[in-house]
Backbone as CSV, one residue per row, in Angstrom:
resi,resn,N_x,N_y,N_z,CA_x,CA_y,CA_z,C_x,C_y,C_z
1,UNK,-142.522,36.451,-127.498,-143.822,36.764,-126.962,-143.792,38.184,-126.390
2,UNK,-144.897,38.940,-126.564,-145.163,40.314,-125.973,-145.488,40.240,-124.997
3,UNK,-145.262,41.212,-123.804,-146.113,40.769,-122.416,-146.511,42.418,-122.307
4,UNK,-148.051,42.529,-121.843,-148.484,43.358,-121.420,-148.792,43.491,-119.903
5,UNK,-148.780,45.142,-119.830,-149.357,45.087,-118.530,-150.850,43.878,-118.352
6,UNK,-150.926,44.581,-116.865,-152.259,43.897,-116.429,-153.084,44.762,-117.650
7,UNK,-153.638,46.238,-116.700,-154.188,47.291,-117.230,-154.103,47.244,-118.762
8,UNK,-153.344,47.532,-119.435,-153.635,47.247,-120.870,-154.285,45.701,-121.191
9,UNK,-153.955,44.457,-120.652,-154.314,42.983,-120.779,-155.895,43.354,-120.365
10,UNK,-156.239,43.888,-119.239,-157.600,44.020,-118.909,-158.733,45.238,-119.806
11,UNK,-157.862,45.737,-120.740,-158.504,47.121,-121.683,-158.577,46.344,-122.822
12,UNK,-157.564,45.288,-123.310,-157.518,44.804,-124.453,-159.110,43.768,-124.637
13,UNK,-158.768,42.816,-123.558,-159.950,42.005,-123.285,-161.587,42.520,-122.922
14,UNK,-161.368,43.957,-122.309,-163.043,43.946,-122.421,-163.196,45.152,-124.099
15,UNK,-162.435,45.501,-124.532,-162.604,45.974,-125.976,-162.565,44.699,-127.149
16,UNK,-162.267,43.276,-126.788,-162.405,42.638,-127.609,-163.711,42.275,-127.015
17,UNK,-164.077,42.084,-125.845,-165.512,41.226,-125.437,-166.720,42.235,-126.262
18,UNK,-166.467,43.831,-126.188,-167.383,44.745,-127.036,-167.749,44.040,-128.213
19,UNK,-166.307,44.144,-128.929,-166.414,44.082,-130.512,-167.087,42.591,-130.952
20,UNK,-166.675,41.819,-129.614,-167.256,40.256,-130.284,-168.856,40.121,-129.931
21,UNK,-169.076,41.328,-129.102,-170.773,41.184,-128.647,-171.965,42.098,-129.995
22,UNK,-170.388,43.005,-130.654,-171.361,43.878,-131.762,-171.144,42.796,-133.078
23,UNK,-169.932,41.922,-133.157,-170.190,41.203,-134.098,-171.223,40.271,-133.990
24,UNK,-171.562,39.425,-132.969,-172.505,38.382,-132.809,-173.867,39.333,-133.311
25,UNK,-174.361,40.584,-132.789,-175.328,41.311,-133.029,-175.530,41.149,-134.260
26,UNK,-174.269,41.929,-135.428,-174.519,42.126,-136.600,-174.484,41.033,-137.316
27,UNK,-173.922,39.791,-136.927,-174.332,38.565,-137.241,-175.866,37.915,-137.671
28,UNK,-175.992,38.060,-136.151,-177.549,37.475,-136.610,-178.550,38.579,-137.179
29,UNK,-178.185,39.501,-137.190,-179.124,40.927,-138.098,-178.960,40.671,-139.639
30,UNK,-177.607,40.438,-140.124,-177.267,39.980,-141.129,-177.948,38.578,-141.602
31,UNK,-177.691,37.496,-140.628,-178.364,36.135,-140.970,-179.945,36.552,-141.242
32,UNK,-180.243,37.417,-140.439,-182.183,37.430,-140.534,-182.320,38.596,-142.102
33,UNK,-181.548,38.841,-142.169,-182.086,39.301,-143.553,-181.732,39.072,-144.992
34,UNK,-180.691,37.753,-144.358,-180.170,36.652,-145.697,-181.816,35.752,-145.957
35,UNK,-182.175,35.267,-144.314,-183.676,34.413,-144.717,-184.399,35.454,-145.416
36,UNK,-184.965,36.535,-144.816,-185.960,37.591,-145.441,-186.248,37.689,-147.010
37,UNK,-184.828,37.729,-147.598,-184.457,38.028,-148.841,-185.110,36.327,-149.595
38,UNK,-184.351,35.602,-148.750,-184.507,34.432,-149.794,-185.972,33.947,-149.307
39,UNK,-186.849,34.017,-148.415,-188.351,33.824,-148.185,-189.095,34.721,-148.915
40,UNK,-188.849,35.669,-149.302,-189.384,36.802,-150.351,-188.994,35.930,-152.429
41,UNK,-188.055,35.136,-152.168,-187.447,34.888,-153.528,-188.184,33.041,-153.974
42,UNK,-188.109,32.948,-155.165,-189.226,31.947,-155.621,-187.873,30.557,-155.587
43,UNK,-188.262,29.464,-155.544,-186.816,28.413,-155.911,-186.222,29.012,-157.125
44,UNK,-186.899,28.959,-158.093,-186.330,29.590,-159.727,-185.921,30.606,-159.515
45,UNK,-185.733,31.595,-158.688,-185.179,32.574,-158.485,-183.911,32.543,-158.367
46,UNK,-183.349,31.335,-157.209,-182.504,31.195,-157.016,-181.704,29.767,-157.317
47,UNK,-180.589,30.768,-157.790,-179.444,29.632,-158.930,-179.303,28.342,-158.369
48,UNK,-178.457,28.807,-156.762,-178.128,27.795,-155.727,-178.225,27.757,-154.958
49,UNK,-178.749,26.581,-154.149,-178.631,26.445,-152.566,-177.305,27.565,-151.792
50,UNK,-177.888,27.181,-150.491,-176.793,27.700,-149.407,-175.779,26.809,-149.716
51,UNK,-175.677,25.553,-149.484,-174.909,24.318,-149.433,-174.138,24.623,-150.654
52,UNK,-174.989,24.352,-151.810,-174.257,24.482,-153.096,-172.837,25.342,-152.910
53,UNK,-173.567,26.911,-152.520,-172.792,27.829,-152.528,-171.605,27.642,-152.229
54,UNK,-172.076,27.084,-150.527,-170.913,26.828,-149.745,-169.924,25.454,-150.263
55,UNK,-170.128,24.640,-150.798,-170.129,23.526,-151.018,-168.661,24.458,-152.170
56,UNK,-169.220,24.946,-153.199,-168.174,25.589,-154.389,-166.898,26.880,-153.614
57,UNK,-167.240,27.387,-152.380,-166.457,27.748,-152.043,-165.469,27.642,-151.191
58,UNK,-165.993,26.139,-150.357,-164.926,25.187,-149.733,-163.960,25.106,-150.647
59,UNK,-164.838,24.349,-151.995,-163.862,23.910,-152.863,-162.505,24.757,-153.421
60,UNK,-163.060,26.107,-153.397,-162.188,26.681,-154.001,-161.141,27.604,-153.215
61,UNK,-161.646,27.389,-151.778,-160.876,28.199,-150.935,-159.796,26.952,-150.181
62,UNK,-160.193,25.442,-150.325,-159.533,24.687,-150.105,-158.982,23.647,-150.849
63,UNK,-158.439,23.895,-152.222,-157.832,23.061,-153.042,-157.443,21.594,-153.255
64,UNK,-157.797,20.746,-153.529,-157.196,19.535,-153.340,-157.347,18.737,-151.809
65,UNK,-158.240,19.426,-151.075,-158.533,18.682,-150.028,-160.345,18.183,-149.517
66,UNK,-160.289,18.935,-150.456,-162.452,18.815,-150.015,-162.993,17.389,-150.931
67,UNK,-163.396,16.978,-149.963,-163.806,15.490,-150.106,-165.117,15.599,-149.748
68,UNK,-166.265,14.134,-150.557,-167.464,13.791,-150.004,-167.663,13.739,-148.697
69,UNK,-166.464,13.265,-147.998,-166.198,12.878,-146.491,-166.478,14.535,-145.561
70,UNK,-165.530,15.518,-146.466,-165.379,16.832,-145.773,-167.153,17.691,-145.574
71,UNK,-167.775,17.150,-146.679,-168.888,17.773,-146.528,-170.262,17.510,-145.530
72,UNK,-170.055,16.166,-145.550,-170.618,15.298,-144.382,-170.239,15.935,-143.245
73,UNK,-168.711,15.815,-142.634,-168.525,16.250,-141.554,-168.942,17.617,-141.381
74,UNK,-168.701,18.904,-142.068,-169.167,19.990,-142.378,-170.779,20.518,-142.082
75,UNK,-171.260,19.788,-142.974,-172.753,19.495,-142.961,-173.377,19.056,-141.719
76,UNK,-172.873,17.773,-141.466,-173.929,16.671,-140.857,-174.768,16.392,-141.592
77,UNK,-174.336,15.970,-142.796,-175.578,15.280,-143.803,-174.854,13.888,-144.208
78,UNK,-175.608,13.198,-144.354,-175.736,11.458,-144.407,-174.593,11.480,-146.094
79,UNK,-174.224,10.564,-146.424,-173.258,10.321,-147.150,-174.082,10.765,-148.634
80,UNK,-175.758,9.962,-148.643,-176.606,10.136,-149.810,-177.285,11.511,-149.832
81,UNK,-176.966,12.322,-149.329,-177.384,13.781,-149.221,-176.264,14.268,-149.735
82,UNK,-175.040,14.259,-149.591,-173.767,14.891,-150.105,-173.951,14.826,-151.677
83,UNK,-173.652,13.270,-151.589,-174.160,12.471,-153.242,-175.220,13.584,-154.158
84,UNK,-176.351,14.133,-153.744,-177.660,14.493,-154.232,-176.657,16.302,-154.741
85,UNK,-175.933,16.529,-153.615,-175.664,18.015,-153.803,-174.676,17.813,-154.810
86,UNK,-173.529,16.985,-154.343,-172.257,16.729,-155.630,-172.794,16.504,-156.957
87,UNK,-173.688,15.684,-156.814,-174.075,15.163,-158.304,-175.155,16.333,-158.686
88,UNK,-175.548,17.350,-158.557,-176.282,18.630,-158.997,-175.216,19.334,-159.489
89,UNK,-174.285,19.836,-158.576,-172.691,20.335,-158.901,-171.766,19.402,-160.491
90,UNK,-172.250,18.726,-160.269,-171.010,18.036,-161.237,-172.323,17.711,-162.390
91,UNK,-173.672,17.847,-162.236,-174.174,17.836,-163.727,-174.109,18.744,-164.374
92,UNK,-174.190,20.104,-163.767,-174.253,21.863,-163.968,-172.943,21.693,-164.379
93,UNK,-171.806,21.151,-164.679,-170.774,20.800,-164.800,-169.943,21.983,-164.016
94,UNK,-169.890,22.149,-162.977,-169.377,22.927,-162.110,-168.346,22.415,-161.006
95,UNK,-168.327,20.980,-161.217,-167.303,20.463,-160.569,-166.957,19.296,-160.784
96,UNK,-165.620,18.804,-160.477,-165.488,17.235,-160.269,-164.262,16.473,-160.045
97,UNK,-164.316,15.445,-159.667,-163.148,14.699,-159.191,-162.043,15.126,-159.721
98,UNK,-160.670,15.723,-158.322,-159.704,15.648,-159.095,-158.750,14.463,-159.266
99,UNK,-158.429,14.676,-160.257,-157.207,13.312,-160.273,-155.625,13.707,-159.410
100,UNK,-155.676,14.648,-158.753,-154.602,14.729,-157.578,-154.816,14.076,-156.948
101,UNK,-153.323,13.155,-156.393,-153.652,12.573,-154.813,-154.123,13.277,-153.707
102,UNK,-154.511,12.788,-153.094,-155.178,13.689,-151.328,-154.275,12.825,-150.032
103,UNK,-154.174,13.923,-149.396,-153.946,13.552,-148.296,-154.906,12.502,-147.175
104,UNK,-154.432,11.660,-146.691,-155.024,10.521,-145.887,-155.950,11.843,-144.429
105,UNK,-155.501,12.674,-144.282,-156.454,13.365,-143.424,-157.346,13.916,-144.079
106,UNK,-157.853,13.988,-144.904,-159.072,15.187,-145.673,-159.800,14.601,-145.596
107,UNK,-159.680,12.841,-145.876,-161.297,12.225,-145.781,-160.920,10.919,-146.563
108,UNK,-161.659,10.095,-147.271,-161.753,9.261,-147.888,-162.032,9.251,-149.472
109,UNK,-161.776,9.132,-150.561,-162.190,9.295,-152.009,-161.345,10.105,-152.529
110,UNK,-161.492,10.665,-153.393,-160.936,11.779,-154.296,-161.332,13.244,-153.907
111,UNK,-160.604,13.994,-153.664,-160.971,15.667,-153.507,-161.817,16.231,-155.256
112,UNK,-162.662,17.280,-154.815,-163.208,17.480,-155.870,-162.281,18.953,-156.311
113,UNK,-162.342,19.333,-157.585,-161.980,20.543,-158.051,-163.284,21.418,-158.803
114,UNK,-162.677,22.292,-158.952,-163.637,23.550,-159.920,-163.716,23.075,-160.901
115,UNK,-164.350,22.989,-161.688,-164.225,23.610,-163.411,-164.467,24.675,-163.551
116,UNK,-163.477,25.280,-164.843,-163.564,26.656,-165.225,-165.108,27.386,-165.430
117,UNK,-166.291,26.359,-165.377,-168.057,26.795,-164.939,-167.545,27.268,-163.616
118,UNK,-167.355,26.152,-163.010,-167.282,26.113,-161.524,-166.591,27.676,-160.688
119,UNK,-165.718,27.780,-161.353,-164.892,28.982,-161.168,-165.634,30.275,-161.195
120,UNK,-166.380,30.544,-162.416,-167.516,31.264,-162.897,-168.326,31.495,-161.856
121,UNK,-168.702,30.674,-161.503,-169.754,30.292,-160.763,-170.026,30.947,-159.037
122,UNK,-168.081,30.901,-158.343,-167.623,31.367,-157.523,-167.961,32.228,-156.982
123,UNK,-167.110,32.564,-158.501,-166.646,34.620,-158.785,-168.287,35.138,-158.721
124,UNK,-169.011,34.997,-159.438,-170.356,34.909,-159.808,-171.261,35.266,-158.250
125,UNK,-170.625,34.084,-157.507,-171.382,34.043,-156.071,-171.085,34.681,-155.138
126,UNK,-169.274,35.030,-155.059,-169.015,36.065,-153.628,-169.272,37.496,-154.292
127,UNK,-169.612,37.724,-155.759,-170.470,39.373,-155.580,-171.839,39.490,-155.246
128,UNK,-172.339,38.612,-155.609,-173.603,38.548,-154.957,-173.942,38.230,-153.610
129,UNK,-172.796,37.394,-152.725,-173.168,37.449,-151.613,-172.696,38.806,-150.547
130,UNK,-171.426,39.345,-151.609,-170.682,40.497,-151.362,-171.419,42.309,-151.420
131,UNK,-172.513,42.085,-152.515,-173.322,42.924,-152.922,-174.470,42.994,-151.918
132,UNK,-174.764,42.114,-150.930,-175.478,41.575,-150.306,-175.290,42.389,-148.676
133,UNK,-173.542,42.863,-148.526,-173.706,43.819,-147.227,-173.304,45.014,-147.675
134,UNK,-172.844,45.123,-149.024,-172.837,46.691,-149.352,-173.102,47.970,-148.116
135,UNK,-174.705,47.481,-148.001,-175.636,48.360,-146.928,-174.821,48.494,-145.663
136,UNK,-173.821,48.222,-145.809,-173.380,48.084,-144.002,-171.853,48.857,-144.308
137,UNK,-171.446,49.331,-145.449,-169.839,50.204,-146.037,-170.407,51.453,-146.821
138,UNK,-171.368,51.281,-147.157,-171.673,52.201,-148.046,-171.190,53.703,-147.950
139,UNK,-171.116,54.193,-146.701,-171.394,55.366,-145.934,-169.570,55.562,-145.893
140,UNK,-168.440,54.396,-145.956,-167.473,54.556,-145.072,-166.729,55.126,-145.875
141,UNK,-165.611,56.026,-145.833,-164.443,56.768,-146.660,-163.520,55.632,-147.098
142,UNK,-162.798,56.291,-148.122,-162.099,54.920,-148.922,-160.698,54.866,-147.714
143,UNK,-160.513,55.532,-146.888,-159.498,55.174,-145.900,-160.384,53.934,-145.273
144,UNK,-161.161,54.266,-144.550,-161.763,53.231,-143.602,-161.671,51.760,-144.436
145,UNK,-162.042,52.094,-145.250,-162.859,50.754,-146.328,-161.695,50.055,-146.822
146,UNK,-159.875,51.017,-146.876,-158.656,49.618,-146.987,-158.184,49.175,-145.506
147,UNK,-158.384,49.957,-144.430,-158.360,49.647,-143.479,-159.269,48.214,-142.994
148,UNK,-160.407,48.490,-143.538,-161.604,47.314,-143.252,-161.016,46.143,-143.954
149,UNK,-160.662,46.412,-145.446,-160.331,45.026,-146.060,-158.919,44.382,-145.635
150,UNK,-158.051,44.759,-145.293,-156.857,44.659,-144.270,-157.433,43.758,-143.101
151,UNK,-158.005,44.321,-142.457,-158.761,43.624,-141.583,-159.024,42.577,-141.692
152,UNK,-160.028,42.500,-142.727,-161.320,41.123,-143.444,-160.152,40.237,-143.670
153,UNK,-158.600,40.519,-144.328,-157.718,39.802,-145.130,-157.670,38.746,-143.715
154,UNK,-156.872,39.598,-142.586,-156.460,39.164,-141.355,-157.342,38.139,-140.704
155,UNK,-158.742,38.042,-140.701,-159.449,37.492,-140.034,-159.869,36.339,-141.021
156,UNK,-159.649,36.397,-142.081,-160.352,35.550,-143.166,-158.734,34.395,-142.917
157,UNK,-157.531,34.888,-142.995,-156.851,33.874,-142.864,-157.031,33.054,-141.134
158,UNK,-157.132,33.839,-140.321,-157.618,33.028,-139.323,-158.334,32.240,-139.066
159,UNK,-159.717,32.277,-139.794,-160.974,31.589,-140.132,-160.201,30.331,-140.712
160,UNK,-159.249,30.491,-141.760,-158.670,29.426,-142.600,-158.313,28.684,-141.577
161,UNK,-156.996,29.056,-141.228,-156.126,27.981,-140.327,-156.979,27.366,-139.238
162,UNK,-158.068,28.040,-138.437,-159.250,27.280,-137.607,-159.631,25.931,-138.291
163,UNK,-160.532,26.129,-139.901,-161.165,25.275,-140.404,-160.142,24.243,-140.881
164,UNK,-159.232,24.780,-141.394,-157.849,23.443,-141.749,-157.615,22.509,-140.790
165,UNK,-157.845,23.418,-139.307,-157.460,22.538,-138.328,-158.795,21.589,-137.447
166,UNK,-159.777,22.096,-137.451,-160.538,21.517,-136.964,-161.284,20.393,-137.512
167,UNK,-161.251,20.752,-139.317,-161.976,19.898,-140.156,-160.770,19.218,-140.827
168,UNK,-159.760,19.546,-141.729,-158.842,18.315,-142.069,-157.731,18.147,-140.782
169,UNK,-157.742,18.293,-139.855,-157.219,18.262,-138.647,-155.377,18.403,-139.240
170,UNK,-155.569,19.532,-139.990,-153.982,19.702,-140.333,-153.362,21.110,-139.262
171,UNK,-152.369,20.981,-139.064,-152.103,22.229,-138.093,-150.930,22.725,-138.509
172,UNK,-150.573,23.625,-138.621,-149.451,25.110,-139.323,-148.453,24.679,-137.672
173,UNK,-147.123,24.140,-138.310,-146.256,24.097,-137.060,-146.368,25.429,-136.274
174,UNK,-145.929,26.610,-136.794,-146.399,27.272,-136.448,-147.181,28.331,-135.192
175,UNK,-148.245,28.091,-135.593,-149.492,27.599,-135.072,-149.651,28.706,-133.183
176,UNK,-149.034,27.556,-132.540,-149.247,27.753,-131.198,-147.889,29.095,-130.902
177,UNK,-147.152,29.420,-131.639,-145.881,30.577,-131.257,-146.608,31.910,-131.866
178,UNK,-147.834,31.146,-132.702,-148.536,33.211,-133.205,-149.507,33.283,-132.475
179,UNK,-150.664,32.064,-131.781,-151.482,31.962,-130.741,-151.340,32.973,-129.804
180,UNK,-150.225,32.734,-129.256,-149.621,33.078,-128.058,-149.134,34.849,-127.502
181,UNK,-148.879,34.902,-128.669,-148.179,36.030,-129.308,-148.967,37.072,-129.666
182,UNK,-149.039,38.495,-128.882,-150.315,39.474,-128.634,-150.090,40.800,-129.487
């Protein structure tokens, strides 16, 4: 474990309280002009739901563990609402039961997988949702911009191990010795 001063401990913490008050900002600036876009756009316009979206990139960012069960909890949608989204997904033939075993924590049933649509489909969706903040790098030098994705890498695996742990309640032994650790 690292130990810092006070003074640096007290510089570190109100420069993270900044950055987490400009992210929440650009958060919801961002969220209000995800609605804008799609209240401006017709249903036929658009391929897939939010859910959908999200629904194919659970899947694919969590392998062999995303269950009917996971999406419910995820969601908060009733078991026959999951059903309505899976079975849209798996007629588009974009997904479906894998025949891997699952782990007894992920949920109940069979985990779903991609199909190579499904996959398509992904790739397909994080440029478009990716193309979507362009407006916010556009301006930055290609130093900044591997610096930024370095970053994104760092925080995107954090995001992971959160959701692993909170939703299939699996935890990285790990875990609490990098927590800790400044």
């Amino acid at each position: 474990m690292i130990f810092m001063k006070t003074n640096d401990l007290d510089l570190r913490n109100a420069a993270l309280s900044e950055f987490l008050s400009e992210l929440a900002t650009m958060w919801s600036l961002g969220r209000a002009l995800l609605e804008h876009e799609r209240a401006g756009a017709s249903p036929v316009e658009q391929r897939y739901t939010e859910r959908e979206m999200l629904s194919l990139c659970l899947i694919e960012q969590f392998e062999g563990l995303v269950t009917a069960t996971t999406f419910c909890k995820v969601f908060g949608l009733h078991p026959s609402q999951v059903s309505k989204i899976v079975g849209g997904l798996v007629s588009r033939e974009l997904l479906k039961k894998s025949t891997a075993s699952i782990s007894k924590k992920s949920g109940r049933g069979s985990p779903f997988e991609l199909t190579p649509k499904g996959r398509e489909a992904v790739a397909e969706i994080k440029l478009i949702i990716g193309a979507g903040f362009e407006y916010l790098y556009k301006d930055f030098k290609l130093e900044e911009i591997q610096i930024l994705c370095e970053l994104t890498r760092k925080t995107h695996a954090a995001a992971k191990k959160r959701f692993t742990r909170s939703v299939f309640q699996i935890v990285d032994p790990n875990f609490l010795k990098k927590e800790t650790e400044v």
